[in-house]
C-alpha positions in Angstrom: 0.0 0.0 0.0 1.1 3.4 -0.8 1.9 4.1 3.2 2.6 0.5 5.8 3.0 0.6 9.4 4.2 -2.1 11.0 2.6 -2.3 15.0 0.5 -5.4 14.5 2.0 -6.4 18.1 0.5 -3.0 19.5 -2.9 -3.8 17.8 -3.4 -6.9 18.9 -2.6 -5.8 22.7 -5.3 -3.1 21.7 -7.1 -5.4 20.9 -7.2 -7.7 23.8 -7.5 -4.5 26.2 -10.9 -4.0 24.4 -12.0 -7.6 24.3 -11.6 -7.7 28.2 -13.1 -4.4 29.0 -16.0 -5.5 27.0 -16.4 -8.6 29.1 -16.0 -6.8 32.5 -30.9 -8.2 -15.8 -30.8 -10.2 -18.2 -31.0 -9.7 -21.6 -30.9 -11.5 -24.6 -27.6 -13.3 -25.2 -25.7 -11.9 -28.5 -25.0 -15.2 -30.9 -21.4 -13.4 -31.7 -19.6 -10.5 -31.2 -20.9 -8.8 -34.0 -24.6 -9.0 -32.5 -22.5 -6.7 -29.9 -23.8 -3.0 -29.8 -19.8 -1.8 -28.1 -17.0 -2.6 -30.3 -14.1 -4.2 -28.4 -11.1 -1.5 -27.9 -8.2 -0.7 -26.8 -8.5 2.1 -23.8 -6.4 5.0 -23.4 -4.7 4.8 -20.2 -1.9 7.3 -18.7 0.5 6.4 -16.1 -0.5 10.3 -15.2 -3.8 9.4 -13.6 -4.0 9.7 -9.6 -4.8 6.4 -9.9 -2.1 4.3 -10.5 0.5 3.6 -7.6 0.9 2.0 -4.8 0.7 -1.8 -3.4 -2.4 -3.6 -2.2 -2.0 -6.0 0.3 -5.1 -8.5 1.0 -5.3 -10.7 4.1 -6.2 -14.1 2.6 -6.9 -17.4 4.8 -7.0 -20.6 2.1 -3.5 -21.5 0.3 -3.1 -22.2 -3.3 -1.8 -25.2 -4.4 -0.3 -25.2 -7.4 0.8 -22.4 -10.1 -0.5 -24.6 -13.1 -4.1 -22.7 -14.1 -5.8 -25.6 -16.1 -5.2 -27.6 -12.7 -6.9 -24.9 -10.3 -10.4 -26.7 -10.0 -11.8 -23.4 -9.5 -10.8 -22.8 -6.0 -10.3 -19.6 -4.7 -7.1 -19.8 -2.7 -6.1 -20.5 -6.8 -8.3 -18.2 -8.9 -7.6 -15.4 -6.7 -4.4 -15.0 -8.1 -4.6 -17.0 -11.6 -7.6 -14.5 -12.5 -4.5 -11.6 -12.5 -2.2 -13.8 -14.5 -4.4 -15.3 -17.2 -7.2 -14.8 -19.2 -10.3 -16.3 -21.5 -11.1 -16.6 -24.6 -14.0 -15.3 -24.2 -15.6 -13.3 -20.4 -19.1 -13.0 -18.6 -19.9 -9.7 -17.4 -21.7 -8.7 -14.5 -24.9 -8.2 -16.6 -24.6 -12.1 -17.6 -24.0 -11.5 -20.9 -20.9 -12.9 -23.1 -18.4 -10.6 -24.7 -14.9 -11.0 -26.4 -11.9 -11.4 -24.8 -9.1 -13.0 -26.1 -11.0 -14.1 -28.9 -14.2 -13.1 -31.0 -16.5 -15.3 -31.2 -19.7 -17.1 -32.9 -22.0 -19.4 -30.9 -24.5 -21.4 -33.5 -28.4 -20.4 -32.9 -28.7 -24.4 -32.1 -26.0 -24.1 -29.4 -23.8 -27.0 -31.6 -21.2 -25.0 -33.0 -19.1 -22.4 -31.5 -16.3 -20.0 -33.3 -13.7 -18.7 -31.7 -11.3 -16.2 -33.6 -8.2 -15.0 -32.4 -7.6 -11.2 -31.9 -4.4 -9.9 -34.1 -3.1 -8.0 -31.6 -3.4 -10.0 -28.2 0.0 -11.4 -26.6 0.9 -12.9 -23.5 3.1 -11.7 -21.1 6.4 -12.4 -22.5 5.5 -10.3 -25.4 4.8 -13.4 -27.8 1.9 -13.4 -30.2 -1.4 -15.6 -28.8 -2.4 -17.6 -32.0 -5.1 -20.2 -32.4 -2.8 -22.7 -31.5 -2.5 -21.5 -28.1 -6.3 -21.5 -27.9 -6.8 -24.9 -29.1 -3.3 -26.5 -27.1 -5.5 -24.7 -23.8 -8.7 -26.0 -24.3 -7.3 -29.7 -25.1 -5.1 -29.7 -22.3 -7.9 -27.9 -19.6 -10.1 -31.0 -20.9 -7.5 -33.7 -20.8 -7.1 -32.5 -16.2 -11.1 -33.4 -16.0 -13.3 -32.0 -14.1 -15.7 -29.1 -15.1 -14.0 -28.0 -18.4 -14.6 -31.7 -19.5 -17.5 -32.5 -18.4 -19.1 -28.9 -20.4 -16.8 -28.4 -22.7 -15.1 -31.2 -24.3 -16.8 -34.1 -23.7 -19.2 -32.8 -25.8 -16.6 -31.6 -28.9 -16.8 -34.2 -31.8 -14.8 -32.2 -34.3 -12.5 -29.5 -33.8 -11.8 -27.4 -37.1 -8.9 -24.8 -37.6 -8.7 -22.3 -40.0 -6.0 -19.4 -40.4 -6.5 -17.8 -37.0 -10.1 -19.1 -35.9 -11.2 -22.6 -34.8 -14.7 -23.8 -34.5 -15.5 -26.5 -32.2 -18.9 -28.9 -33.2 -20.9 -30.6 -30.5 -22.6 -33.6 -30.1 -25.2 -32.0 -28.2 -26.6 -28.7 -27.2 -23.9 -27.3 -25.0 -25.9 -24.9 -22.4 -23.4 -24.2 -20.0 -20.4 -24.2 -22.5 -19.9 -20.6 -23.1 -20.1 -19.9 -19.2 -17.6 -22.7 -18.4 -15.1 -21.2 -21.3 -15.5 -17.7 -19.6 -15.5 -18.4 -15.9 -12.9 -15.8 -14.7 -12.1 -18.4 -12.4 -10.9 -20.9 -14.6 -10.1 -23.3 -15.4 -10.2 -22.5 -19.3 -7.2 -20.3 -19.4 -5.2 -19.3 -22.3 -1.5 -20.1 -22.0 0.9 -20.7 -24.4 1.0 -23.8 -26.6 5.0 -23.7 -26.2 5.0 -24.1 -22.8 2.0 -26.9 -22.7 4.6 -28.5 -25.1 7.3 -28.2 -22.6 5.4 -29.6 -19.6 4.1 -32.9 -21.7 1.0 -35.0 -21.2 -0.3 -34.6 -17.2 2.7 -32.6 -16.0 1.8 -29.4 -13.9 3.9 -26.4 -13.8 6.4 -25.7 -11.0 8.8 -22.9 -12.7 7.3 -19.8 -11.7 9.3 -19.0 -15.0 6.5 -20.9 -16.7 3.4 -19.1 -15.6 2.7 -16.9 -18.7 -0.7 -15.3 -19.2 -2.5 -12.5 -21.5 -3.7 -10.4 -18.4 -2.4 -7.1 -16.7 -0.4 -8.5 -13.7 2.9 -11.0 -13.9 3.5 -13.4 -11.1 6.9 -12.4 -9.1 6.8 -14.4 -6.0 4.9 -17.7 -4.9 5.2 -18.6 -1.4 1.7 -19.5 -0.9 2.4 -20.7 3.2 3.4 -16.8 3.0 2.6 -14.8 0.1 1.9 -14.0 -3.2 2.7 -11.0 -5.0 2.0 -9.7 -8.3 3.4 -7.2 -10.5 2.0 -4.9 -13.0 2.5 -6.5 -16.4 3.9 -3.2 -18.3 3.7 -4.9 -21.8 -0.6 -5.0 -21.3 -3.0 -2.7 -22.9 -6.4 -1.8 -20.7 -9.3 -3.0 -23.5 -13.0 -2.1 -23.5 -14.5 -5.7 -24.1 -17.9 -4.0 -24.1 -19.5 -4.6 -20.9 -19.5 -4.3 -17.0 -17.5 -6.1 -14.5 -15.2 -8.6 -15.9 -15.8 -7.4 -19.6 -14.9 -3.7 -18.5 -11.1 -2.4 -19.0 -8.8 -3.9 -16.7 -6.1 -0.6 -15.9 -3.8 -2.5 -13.4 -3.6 0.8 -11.3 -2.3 -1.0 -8.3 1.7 -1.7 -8.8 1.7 -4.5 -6.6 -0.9 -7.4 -5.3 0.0 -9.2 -2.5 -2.0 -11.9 -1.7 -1.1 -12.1 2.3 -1.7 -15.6 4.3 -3.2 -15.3 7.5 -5.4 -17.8 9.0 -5.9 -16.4 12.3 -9.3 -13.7 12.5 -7.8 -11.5 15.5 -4.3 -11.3 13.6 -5.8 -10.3 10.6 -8.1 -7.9 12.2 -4.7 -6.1 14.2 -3.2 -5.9 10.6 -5.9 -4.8 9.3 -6.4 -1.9 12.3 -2.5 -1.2 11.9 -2.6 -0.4 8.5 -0.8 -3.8 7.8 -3.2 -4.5 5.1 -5.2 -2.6 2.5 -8.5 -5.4 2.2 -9.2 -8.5 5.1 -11.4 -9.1 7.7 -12.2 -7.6 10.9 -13.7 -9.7 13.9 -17.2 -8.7 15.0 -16.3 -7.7 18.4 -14.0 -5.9 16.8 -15.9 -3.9 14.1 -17.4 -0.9 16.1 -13.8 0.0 16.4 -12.7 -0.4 13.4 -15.3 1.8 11.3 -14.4 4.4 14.1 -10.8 5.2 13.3 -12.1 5.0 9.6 -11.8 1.2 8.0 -14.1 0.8 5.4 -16.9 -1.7 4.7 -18.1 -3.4 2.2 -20.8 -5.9 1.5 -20.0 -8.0 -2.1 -23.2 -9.1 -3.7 -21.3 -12.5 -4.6 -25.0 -14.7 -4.3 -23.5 -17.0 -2.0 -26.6 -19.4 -0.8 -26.8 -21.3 2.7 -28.8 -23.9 2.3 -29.7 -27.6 4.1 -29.5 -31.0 1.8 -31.7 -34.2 3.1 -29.4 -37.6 2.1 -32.3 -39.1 0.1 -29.2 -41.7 -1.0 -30.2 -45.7 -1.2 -27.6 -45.8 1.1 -29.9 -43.9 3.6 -33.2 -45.1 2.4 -34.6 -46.3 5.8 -34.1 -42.4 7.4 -37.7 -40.9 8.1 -35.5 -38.0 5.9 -37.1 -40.0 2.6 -40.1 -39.2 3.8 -41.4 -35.4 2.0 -43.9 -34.7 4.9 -40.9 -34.7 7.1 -39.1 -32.7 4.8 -41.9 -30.4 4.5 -42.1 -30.2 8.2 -38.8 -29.2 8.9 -39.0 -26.2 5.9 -42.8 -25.2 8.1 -40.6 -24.8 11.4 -38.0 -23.1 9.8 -37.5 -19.3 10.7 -35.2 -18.3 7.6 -34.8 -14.6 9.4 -33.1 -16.1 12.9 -31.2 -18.6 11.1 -29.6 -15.9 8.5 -28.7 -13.5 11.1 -27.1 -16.8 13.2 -25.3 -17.5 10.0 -24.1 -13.6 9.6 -23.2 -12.7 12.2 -26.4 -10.9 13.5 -25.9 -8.6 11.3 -29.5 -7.5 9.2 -27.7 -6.1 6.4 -25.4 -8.8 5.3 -28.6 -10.9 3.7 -31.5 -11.3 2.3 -34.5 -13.7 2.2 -34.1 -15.4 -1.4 -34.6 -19.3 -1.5 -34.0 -18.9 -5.5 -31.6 -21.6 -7.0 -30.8 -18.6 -10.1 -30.2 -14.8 -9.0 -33.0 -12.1 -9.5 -31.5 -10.2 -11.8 -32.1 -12.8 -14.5 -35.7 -11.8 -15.6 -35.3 -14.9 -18.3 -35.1 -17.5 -15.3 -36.4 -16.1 -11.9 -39.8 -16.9 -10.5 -40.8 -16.4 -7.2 -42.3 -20.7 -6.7 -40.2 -21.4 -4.3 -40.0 -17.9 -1.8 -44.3 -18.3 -2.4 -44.4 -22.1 -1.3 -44.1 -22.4 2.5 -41.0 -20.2 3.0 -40.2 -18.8 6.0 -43.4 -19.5 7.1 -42.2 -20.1 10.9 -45.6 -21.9 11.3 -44.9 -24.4 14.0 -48.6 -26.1 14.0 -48.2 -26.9 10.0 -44.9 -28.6 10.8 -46.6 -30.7 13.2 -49.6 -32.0 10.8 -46.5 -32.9 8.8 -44.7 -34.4 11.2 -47.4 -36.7 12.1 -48.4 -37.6 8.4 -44.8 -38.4 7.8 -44.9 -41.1 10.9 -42.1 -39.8 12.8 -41.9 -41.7 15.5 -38.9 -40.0 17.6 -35.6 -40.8 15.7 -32.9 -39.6 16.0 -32.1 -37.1 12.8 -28.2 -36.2 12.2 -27.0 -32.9 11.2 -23.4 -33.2 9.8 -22.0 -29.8 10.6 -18.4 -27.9 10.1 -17.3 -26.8 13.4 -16.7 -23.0 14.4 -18.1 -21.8 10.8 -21.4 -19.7 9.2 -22.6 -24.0 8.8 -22.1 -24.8 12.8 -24.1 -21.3 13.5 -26.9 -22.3 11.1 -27.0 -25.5 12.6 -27.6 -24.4 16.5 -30.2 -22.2 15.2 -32.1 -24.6 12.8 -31.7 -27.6 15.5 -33.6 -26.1 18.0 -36.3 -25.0 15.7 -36.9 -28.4 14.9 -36.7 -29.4 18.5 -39.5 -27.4 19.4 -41.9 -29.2 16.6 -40.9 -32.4 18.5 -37.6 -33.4 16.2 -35.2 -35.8 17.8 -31.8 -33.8 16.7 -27.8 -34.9 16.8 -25.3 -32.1 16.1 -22.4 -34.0 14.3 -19.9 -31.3 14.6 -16.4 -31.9 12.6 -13.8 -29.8 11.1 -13.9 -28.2 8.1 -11.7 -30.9 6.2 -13.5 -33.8 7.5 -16.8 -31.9 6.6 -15.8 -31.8 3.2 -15.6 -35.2 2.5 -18.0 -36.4 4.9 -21.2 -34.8 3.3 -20.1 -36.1 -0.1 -20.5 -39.5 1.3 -23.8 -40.8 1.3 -22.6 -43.4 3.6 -21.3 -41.8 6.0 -24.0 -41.6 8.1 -25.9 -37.7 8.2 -29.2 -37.3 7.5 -28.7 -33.8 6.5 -25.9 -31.8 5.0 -24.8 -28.2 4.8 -24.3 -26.7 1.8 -22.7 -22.8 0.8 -23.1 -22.5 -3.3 -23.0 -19.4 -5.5 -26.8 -19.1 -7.6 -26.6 -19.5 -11.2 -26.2 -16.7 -13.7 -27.0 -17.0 -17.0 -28.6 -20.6 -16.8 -30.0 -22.8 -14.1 -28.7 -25.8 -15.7 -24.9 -24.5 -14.7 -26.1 -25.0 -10.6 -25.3 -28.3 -10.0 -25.8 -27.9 -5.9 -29.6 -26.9 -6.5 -30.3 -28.1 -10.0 -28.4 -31.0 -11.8 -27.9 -32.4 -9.0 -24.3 -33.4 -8.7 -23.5 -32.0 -5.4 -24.1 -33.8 -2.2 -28.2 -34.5 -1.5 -28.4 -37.9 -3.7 -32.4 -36.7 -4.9 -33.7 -38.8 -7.8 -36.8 -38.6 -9.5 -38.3 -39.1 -13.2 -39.5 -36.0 -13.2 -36.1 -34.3 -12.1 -34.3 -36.1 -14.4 -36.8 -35.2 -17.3 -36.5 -31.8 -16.8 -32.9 -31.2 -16.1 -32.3 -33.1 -19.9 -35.2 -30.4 -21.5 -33.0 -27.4 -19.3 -29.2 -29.2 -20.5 -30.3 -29.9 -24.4 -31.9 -26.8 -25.3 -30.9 -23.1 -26.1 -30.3 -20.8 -23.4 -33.4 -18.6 -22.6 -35.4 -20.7 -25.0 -39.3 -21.3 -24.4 -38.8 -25.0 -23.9 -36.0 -24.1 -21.3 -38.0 -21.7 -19.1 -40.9 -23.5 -18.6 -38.6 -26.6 -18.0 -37.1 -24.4 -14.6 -40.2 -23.3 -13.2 -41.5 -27.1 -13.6 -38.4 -27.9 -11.9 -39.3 -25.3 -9.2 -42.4 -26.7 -8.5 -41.4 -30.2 -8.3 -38.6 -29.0 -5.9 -41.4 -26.9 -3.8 -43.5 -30.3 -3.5 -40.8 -32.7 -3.1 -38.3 -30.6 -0.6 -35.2 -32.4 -1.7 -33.1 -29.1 0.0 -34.2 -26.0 2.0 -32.4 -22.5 1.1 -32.4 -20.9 4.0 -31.6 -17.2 2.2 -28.6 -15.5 0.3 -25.3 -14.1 2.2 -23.7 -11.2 1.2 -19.8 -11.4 2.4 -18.6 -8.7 4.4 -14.7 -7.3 3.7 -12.9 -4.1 5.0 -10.6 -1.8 3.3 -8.3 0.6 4.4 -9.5 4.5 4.1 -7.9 5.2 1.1 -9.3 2.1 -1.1 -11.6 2.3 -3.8 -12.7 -1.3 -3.9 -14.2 -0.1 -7.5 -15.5 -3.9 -9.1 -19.0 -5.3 -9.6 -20.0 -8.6 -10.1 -20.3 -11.7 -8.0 -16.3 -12.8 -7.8 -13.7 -10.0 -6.5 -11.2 -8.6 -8.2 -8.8 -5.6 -7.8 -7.2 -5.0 -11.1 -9.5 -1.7 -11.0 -8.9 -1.1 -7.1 -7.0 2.3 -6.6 -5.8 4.4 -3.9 -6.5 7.9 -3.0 -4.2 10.5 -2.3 
């Protein structure tokens, strides 16, 4: 940052002095970039402008592990950084739209063909020329990891034709969620070059720092990820106007430095954070009145991030009274979503609001209102009964596999005792965070009910796979699911057949209960005085974040 102290040690007594005293929009999707109303161009940017300067330092808690992009599996302790580094070939802006990136592009009114053509002047950071080769070397090698780029992307490519600087990729099938997973800022579809895939040979990940080489505006100079990591301004990039907001507007680089800054203990980040040690992290509650006092500022990101309940509706459970939908319907009766939000923020009011949709609002193709109208937060305790006794309950015990000292373990206490008070035998199974992980993943490990944190869909509810496909934790299967999710995953985006395939799916999930949203958390960050978080959109960045004199 443009101006460090270093008196974490005298922060964290402060803070301990305190502590004890206390105690005593969606539109229509463009089929190309020509359907695109703003051109695609370069911005002119002047090293002159107030903004530029300076080194941001953010607090971080998870650590990255590895440098290689296409193995990243879209975890933040990777994207974080890699998001800096590399980019698309094409991006999704904040409005859910697609625009071009690295490429221009034409997607096939059927959804089974898709064009991508290479920009003349694009390089990477080493100053070399991005061609279509690198494009097509990415996508093969992002496929051949697995995971998500696979499973939407090229799994589904049966013929992959190149021509002078464009390739167009054919599919098998309609490919709904294709464009999204080729634009996620968080990978892992990044663009790198073909010479250094080349280098590393078949299932080799990078570990020469030397070897992490990207089209966007900052250069990796140091990874220590148990420590830090820091970026530098790449000098060689040129801010563009891809032609819409968030991730599609300019990216200017005005910070000289990002330090991505390990720190997994809450009341040492908050004393860096109070001592000026950091520019963006975390305050403790306790410690927040405080804070906003002697001017730390604070911000609430509207990243969608949902809190919900699955029921384990596996074979491998099949004789839980869970399988039985009056139960489930009696547990979504007794359910007060306000309490159990405010448990799960903190009590803070502001930091949430009551939205039980699997898609955000914004999308006025998608969003209906089935589920917040069906039973939702009704807190009617008398209804939950008459369930309860239709479903035959008989005093079992019910298990709640729950992460210990998180937002989960919070919900938990809350939601327990609410169905305790209908008549609900309840075990709080109460592990930590790694062994949750796995543990809800396993339908045989013994929960009847799982927590579950999951970002909404944007574009397309098919691209949810917590709430809709289904290929998260929760194990639900039914005809009718099944039947609907194919209509939702085999036809165009925002088609008729695809919207009246969600709201069926709504109503099926209304009546059948499968999973309870519980409402939609809106994360809570400081910053430093002088910081102009300046992004929108529902994952950070700071490639626009500046400092003020």
């Amino acid at each position: 940052m443009k101006k460090r102290k270093s008196v974490i040690f005298m922060a964290v007594l402060l803070i301990f002095v305190m502590t004890f005293s206390a105690c005593a929009q969606q539109k229509d999707q463009p089929a190309s970039t020509n359907d695109l109303e703003s051109e695609e161009k370069e911005v002119a940017a002047t090293r002159d402008d107030d903004r530029y300067g300076g080194d941001i330092v953010i607090a971080i808690t998870s650590v990255s592990n590895t440098l290689d992009p296409h193995y990243s599996a879209g975890a933040a302790a990777n994207y974080q950084w890699m998001q800096y580094v590399y980019e698309n070939a094409i991006c999704l802006g904040s409005d859910g739209q697609f625009y071009p990136q690295i490429c221009d592009f034409e997607y096939s009114e059927d959804g089974l063909s898709l064009k991508l053509i290479v920009r003349d002047d694009y390089y990477f950071s080493d100053r070399s020329k991005v061609t279509i080769d690198d494009i097509v070397a990415s996508f093969e090698r992002a496929g051949s990891v697995g995971g998500s780029f696979h499973t939407k992307v090229m799994s589904k490519v049966i013929d992959t034709k190149v021509e002078g600087n464009s390739v167009t990729y054919t599919f098998s099938e309609i490919a709904v969620t294709a464009l999204q997973e080729i634009a996620d800022v968080r990978g892992p579809g990044y663009i790198m070059p073909k010479k250094i895939i080349d280098k590393l040979g078949e299932g080799e990940q990078i570990t020469d720092i030397a070897d992490v080489i990207g089209t966007g505006c900052y250069v990796l100079k140091t990874y220590n990820p148990d420590v830090e990591i820091v970026l530098a301004r790449n000098e060689n990039y040129v801010p563009r106007d891809y032609g819409g907001p968030g991730v599609a507007s300019p990216h200017y680089a005005y910070a000289d430095t990002i330090t991505f800054s390990l720190n997994t203990d809450a009341n040492s980040r908050t004393a860096g954070m109070i001592a000026g040690d950091y520019s963006i992290g975390s305050i403790t509650s306790d410690m927040a009145p405080y804070a906003e006092k002697i001017g730390l500022k604070r911000h609430l990101l509207e990243n969608q991030w949902t809190h919900a309940i699955f029921f384990n509706l596996s074979e491998a459970n099949k004789d839980s009274i869970v399988h039985n939908k009056n139960f489930r319907k009696a547990c979504r009766a007794a359910f007060d979503m306000d309490a159990i939000m405010l448990a799960a923020m903190g009590g803070d009011k502001e930091r949430y609001i009551l939205e039980p949709s699997p898609i955000v609002p914004s999308n006025k193709t998608y969003y209906n209102e089935i589920l917040k109208n069906t039973e939702y937060n009704i807190k009617d305790k008398e209804l939950a009964k008459k369930y309860l006794e239709a479903s035959g309950y008989n005093g079992e015990e019910i298990t709640w596999l729950v992460s210990e000292g998180s937002a989960f373990y919070r919900i938990a206490v809350v939601g327990a005792q609410m169905l305790e008070d209908i008549g609900i035998n309840v075990k709080l199974w109460v592990v930590d965070s790694g062994s949750h992980g796995s543990l809800r993943s396993d339908p045989t490990s013994g929960h009847d009910i799982g927590a579950w944190e999951t970002q909404k869909a944007i574009t397309n509810p098919a691209e949810q796979s917590s709430f809709v496909t289904g290929t998260a934790a929760g194990w639900w299967e039914h005809e009718k699911k099944t039947e609907l999710v194919s209509v939702m995953q085999s036809t165009p985006t925002g088609s008729p057949d695809s919207v009246k395939a969600y709201e069926e799916f709504c109503e099926l999930v209304a009546e059948e209960v499968p999973y309870i949203i519980f409402g939609t958390g809106k994360s809570l960050v400081y910053s430093q005085p002088n910081v102009v978080l300046n992004y929108e959109g529902t994952v950070a960045y700071y490639w626009n974040t500046y400092f003020t004199k």
